[in-house]
Wavefront OBJ file of the C-alpha trace (Angstrom):
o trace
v -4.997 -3.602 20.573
v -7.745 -0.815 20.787
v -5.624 0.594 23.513
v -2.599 0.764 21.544
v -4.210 2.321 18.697
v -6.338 4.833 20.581
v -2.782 5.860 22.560
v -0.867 6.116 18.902
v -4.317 8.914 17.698
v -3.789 11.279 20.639
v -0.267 10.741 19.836
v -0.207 11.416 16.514
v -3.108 12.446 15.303
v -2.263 13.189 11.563
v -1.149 9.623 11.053
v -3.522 7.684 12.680
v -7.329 9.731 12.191
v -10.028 8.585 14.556
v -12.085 8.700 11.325
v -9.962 8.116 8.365
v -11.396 8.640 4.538
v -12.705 6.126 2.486
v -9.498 4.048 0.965
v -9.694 4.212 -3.034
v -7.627 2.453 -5.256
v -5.189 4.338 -7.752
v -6.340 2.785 -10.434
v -7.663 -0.458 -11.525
v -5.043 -2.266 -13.231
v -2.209 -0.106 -11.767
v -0.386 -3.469 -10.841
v 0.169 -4.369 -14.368
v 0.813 -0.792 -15.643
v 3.707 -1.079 -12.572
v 5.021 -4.686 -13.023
v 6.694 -3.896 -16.604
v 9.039 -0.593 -14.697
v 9.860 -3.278 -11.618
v 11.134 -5.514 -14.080
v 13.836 -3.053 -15.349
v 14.697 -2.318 -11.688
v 14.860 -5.836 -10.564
v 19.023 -5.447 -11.510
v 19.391 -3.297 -8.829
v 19.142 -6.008 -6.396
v 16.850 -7.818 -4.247
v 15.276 -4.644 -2.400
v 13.783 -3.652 -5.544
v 12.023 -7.394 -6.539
v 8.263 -7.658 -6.925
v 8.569 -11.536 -6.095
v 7.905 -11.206 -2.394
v 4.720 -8.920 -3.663
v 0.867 -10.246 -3.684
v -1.229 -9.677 -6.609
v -3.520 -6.989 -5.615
v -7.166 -8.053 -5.952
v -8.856 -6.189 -8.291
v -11.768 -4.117 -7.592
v -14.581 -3.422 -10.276
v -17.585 -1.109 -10.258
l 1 2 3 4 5 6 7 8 9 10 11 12 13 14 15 16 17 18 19 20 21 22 23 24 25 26 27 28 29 30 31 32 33 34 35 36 37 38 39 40 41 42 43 44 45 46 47 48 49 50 51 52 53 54 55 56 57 58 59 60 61
């Protein structure tokens, strides 16, 4: 696996840093500002459904 990864940053380095930044979240609670607009969109058919989704977990300060 370390192979593989180290072969895909030489590769392309843009997409896969040796030293990537920190990972923040959006926002805290961005899940349930988002659920309410996949909800309307669920009619456009199953590509668009939140059911196959986890619930993020929730990070606090």
């Amino acid at each position: 696996m370390v192979h593989t990864v180290a072969r895909l940053q030489r590769r392309f380095p843009l997409a896969f840093p040796k030293n990537p930044a920190p990972k923040v979240p959006l926002k805290i609670g961005i899940f349930d500002d988002l659920l309410p607009h996949a909800q309307k969109t669920r009619s456009l058919g199953p590509a668009n459904s939140t059911a196959s989704l986890p619930r993020p977990i929730c990070v606090t300060s």
